[in-house]
C-alpha atoms as one frame of an Amber mdcrd trajectory, in Angstrom:
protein
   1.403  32.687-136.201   1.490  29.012-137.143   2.416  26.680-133.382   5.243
  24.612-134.177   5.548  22.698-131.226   6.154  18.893-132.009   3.746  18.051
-129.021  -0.471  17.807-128.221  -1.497  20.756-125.753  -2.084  18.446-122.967
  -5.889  17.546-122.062  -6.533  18.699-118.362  -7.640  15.806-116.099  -8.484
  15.190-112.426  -5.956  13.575-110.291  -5.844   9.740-110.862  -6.131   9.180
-106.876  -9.020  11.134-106.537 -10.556   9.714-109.633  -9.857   6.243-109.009
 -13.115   7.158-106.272 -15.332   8.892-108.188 -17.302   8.588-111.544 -16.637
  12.313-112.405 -15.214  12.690-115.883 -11.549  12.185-115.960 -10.478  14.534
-118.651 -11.796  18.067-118.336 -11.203  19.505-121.387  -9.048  22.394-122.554
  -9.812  25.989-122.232 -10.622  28.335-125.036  -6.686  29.724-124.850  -5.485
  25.740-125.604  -8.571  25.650-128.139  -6.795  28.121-130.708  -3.304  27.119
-129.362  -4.077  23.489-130.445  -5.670  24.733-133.712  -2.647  27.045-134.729
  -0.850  23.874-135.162  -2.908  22.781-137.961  -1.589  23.299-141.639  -4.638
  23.194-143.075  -3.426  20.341-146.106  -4.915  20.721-149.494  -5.116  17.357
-149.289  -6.855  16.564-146.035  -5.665  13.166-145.397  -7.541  13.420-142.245
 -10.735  13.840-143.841 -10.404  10.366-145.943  -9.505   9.074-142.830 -12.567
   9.703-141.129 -15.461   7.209-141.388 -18.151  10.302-140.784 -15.793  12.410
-143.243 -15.830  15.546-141.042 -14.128  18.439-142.741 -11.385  18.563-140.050
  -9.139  21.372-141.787 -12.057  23.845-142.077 -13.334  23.472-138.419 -10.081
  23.663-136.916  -9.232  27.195-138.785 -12.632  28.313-136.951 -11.418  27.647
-134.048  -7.919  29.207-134.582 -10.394  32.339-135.843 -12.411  32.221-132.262
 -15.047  31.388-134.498 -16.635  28.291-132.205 -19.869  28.217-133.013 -18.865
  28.460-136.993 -16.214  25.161-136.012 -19.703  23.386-134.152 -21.790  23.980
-137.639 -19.192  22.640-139.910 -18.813  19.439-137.229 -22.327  19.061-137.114
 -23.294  19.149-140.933 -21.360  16.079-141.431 -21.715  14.625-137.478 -24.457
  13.984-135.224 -22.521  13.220-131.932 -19.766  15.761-132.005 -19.634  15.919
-128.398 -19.796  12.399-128.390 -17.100  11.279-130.788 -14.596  13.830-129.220
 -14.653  11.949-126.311 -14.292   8.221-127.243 -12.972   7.813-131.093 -10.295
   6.405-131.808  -8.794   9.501-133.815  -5.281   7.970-133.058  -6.092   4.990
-135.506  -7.938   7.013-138.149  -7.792  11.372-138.677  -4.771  11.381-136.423
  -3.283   8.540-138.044  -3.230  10.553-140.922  -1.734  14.149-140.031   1.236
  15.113-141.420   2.470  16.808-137.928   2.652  13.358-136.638   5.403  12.220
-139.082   7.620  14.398-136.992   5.631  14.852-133.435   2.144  14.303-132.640
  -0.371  14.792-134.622  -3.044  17.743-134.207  -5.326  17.011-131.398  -8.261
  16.776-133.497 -10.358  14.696-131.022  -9.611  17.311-128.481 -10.696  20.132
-130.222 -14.253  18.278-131.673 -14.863  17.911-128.214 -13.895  21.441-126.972
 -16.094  22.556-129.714 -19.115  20.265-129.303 -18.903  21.441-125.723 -18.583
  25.015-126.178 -21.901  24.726-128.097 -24.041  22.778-125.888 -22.679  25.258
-123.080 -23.965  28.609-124.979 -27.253  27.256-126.699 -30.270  25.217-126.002
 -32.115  22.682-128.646 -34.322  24.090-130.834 -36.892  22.570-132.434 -36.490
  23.241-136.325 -39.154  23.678-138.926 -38.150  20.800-141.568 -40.403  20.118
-144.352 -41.751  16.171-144.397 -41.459  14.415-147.300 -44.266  12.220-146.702
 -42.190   9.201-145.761 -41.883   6.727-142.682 -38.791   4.819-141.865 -37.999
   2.798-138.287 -34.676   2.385-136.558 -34.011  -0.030-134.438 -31.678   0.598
-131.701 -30.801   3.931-130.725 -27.255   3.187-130.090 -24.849   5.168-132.262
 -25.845   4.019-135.776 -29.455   4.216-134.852 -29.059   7.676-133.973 -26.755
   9.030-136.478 -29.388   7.482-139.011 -32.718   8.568-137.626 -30.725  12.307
-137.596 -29.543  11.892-141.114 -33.281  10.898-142.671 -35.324  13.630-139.964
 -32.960  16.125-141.710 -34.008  14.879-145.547 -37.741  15.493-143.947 -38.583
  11.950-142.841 -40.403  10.801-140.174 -38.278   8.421-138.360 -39.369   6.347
-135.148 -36.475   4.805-133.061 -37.536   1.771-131.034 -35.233   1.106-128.334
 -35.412  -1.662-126.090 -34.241   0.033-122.910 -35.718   2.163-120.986 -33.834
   5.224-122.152 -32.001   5.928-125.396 -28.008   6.107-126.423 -27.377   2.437
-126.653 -23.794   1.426-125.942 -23.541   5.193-124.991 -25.319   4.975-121.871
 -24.961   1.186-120.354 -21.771   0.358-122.356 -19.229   3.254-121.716 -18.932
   4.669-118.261 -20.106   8.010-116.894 -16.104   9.081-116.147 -15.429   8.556
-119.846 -18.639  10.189-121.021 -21.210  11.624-119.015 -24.712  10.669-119.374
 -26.055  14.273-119.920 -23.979  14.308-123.027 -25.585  11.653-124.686 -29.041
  13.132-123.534 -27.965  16.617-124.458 -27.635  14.875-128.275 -30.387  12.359
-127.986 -32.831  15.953-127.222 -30.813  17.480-130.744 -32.126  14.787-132.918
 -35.543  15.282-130.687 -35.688  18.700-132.008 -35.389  17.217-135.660 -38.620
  15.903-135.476 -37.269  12.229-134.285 -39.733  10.023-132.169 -38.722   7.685
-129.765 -40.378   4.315-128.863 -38.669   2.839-125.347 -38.829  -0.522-123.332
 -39.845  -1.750-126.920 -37.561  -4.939-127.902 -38.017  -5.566-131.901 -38.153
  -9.481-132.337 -40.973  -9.651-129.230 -42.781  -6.514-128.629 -43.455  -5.841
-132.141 -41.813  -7.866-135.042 -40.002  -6.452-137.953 -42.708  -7.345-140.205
 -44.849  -5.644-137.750 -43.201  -2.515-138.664 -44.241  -2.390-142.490 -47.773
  -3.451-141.512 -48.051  -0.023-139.457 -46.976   1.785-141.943 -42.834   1.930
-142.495 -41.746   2.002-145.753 -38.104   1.003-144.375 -36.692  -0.463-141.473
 -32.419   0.384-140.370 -31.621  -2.641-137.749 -28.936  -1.260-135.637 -29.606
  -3.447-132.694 -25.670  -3.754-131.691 -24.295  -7.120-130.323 -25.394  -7.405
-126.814 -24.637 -10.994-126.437 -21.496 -11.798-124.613 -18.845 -14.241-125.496
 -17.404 -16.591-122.379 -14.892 -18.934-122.481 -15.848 -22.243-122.090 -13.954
 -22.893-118.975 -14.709 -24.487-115.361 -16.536 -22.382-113.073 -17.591 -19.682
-115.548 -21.485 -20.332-113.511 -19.923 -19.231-110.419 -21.659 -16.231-108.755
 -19.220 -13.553-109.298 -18.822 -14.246-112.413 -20.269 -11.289-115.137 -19.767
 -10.542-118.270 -18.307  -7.010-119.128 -21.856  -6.289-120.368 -23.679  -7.106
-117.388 -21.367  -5.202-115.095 -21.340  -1.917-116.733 -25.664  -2.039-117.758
 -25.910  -2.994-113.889 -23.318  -0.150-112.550 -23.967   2.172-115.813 -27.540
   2.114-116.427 -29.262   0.614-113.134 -26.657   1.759-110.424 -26.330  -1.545
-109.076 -23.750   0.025-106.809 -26.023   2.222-104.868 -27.346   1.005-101.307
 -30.538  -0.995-101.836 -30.447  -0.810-105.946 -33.421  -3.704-106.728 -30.429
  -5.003-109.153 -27.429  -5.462-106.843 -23.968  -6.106-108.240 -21.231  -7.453
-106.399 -18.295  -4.945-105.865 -15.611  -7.348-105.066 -12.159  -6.682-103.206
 -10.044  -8.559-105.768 -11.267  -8.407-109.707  -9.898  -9.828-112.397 -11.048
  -8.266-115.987  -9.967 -11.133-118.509  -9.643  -9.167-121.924  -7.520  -6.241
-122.824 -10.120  -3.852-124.777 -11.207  -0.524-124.071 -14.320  -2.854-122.607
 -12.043  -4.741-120.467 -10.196  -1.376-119.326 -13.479   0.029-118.878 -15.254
  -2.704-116.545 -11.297  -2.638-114.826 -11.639   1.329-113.950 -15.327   0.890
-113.048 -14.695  -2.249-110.041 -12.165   0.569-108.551 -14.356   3.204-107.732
 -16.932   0.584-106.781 -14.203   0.283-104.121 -11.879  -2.916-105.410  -8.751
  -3.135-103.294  -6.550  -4.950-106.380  -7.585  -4.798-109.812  -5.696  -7.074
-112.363  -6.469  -7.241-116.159  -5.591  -9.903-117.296  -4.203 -10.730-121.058
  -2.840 -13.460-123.290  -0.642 -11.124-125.224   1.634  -8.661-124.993   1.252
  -4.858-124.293   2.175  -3.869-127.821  -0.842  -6.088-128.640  -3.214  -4.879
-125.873  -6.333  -3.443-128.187  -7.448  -0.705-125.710  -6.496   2.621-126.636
  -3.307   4.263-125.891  -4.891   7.031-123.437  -7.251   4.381-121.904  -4.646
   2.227-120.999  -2.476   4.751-119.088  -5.545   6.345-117.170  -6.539   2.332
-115.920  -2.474   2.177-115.100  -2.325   5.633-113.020  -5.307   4.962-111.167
  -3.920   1.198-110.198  -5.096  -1.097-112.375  -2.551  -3.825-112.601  -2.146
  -5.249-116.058  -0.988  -8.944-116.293   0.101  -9.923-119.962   0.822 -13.301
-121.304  -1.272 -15.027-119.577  -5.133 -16.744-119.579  -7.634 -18.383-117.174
  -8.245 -21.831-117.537 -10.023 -22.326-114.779 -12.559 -20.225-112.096 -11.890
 -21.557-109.041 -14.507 -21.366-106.267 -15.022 -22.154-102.542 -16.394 -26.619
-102.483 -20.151 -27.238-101.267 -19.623 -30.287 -98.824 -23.073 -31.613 -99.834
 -21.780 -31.104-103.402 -18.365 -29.923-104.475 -19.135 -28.930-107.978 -21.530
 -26.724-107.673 -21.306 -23.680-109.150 -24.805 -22.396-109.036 -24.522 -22.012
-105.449 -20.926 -21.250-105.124 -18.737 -18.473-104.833 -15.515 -17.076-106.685
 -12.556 -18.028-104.692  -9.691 -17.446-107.550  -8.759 -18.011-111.294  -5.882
 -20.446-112.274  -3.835 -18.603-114.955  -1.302 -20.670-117.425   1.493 -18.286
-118.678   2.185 -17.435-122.351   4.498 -16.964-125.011   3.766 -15.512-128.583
   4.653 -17.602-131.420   3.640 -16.754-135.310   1.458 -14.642-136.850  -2.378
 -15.031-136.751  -4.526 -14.357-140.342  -4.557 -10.762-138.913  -0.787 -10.670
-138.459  -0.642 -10.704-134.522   1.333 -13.420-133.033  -0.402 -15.782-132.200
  -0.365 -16.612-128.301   1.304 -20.310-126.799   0.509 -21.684-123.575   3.599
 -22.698-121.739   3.900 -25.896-120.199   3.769 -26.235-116.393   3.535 -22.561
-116.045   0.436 -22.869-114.084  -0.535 -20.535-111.231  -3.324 -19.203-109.161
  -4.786 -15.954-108.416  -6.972 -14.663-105.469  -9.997 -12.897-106.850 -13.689
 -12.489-105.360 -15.339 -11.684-108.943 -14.307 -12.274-112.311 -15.094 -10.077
-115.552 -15.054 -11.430-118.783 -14.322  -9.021-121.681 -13.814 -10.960-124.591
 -15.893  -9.814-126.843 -19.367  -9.663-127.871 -22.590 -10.679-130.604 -24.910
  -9.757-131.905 -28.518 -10.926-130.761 -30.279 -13.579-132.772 -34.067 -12.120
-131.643 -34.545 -10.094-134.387 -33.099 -12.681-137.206 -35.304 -15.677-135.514
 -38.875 -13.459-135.655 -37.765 -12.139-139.303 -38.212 -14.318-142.938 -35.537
 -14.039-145.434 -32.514 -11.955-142.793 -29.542 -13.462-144.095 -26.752 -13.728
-141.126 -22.876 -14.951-141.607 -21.242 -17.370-138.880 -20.782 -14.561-136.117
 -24.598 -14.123-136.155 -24.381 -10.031-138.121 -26.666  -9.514-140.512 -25.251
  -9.762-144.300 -25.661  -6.815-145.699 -24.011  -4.986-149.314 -22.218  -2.294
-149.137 -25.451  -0.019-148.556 -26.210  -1.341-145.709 -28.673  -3.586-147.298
 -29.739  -6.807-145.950 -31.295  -9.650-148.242 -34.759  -8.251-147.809 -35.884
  -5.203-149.914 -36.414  -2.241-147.577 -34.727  -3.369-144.654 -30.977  -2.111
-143.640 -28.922  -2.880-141.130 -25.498  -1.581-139.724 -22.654  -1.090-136.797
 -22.272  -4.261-134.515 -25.226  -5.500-135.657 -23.500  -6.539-138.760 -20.002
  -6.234-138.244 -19.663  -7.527-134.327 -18.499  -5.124-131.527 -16.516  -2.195
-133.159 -15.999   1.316-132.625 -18.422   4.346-132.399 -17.831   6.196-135.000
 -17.307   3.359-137.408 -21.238   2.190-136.311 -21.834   6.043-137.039 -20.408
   5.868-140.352 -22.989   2.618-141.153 -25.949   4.902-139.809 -24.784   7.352
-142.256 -24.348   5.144-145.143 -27.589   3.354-144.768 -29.490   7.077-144.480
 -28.401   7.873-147.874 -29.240   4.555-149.543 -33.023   4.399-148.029 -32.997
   7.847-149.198 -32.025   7.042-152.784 -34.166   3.513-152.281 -37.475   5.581
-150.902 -36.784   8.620-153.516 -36.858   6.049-156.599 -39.592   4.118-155.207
């Protein structure tokens, strides 16, 4: 019998207090009884405007009536034909902007809790069945990715699937990309990115680490040993900052330092040979799922006050929906309409100004108003005059975006970038060098997930077609 109900089973979390301490993950997950409750509400649309809406194109409808059969492991094979990070994109796409969007139970309620059950099903795999190692056929072709962040890997599993023999050369030390220093263990566990990093292993895919494209070897490099196509997924690692007074202050991180540092390198552990300062006041400046994420992390560091701070208003805030209310029920304090002008920090005597050697004392905030529309039709935000105030703060995060790396386009003739630094690509995925793609934030600037998974996918089938005719 088809559930009616106009609402989402609820997703099982911990209790925001004793979160708000810990880096366990906050949502649990539902049990197999939600599972099929959740999937009875599907109507299984001829249609499937959830499908279109889908940038991997999962075939939503037909693993959701699995799992309202009981059939899980049939739901995980229909994910996974079309996916390569099911567990993965369960947990942090933004399905209420793109399948969810779409759902015709959400004209009148919520929609299906399609994200939900993709990760309920992703994990009820991985928790009755081990990677195998499968017996695919090479084609007699070589291709490298670079990056192993989420394009990088949804690539290298599309091609290792068509029989190639793809080599991922990631910079770090370990692979996942954004995955593992970008998004924090409470919103997705480490082991899950491993558990689908050792899936693509079992594909045949290789994997190069501490190897940075652009110095340790070159692009060009690459064809020399033997790869008939490179796939630049590199991401955009290169903060933005603001351009104001005091931004050299110590204190002062970008949201990418602070979460590789606490993420990757554990920075917050007792003698960690990178230390990062925990701070009893933070300010996050930014009001992404970056900026909520770097907020969340300075609490359990142990932050007393944690203020986000943003220049619009929270109809505008970016972050998602669900990410926003988590930061706000484990005490984040969100301050909208308003942006630092100024870091503030404690005066030298020998030399007032300087900020190498000083600390963060504070951030001096102007308040604002929205006026018109921007060329993306958000209004556009107005500082108001003599609205000036301070804030006390011990570190300041800034979380205002990111680009991508110019390494790889300064050690590489004939790479074509546009003004934000991405490669230019066609709609392929090609860049203006024969043989050589590129896709995710890499091209396009800091984005989501599963949009840099639908790239990796894109630019699998073209070198396909491009090494098959060649």
């Amino acid at each position: 019998m088809a559930n009616m109900s106009p609402k989402k089973n609820e997703m099982p979390s911990l209790d925001p207090k004793a979160r708000a301490k810990c880096f366990s993950e906050v949502a649990t997950g539902y049990t197999d009884e939600q599972a099929v409750d959740e999937a009875l509400r599907c109507l299984g649309c001829k249609n499937m405007p959830c499908v279109s809406a889908c940038p991997v194109n999962i075939r939503i409808p037909e693993f959701i009536a699995k799992v309202r059969d009981g059939d899980f492991e049939g739901a995980y094979q229909i994910i996974s034909s079309t996916s390569s990070l099911p567990a993965v994109c369960g947990r942090v796409c933004p399905q209420e902007t793109q399948c969810e969007s779409k759902c015709v139970r959400g004209i009148k309620g919520e929609p299906v809790g399609i994200g939900r059950l993709e990760r309920f099903v992703a994990d009820w795999h991985n928790s009755h069945s081990e990677p195998k190692a499968e017996n695919i056929e090479k084609n007699g072709h070589r291709v490298a990715v670079v990056g192993s962040g989420p394009a990088g890997l949804t690539c290298a599993g599309d091609l290792a699937r068509l029989g190639y023999s793809v080599t991922v050369f990631e910079a770090l030390h370990t692979a996942g990309g954004v995955l593992v220093y970008g998004i924090p263990e409470f919103r997705l566990p480490k082991s899950i990115v491993q558990r689908e990093v050792d899936n693509l292993t079992s594909l045949g895919v290789e994997f190069m680490y501490n190897m940075i494209i652009g110095k340790t070897l070159t692009v060009d490099e690459l064809f020399e040993m033997g790869y008939e196509s490179v796939f630049i997924a590199s991401g955009a690692g290169l903060p933005n900052f603001m351009g104001i007074p005091g931004e050299s202050y110590k204190g002062v991180y970008s949201a990418n330092e602070f979460l590789t540092r606490s993420n990757l390198m554990k920075a917050y552990r007792e003698g960690s040979d990178t230390p990062i300062m925990k701070g009893e006041r933070v300010a996050v400046v930014g009001g992404g799922n970056v900026a909520m994420d770097a907020a969340r992390t300075a609490l359990r560091l142990g932050a007393e006050r944690v203020y986000i701070l943003y220049r619009r208003s929270m109809e505008e805030l970016p972050a998602r929906r669900e990410e926003v209310e988590h930061a706000i029920e484990e005490g984040v304090e969100i301050m909208i309409l308003c942006a630092p002008t100024e870091i503030l920090g404690y005066e030298n005597k020998e030399n007032p100004r300087d900020e190498k050697n000083g600390f963060v004392t504070g951030v001096r905030l102007v308040r604002m108003e929205l006026g018109e529309p921007d060329e993306r039709g958000r209004r556009r935000p107005i500082e108001v005059s003599g609205s000036e105030f301070t804030l006390d703060v011990d570190v300041v995060i800034m979380s205002i975006g990111t680009s991508p790396n110019p390494l790889i386009k300064s050690t590489t003739r004939g790479l074509e970038v546009n003004s934000r630094g991405g490669f230019v690509v066609n709609p392929d995925g090609l860049t203006s060098r024969e043989g050589i793609y590129a896709g995710g934030d890499a091209v396009t600037g800091a984005a989501t997930v599963i949009s840099a998974m639908g790239a990796g996918k894109n630019a699998a089938r073209a070198i396909h077609e491009y090494l098959s005719n060649k």
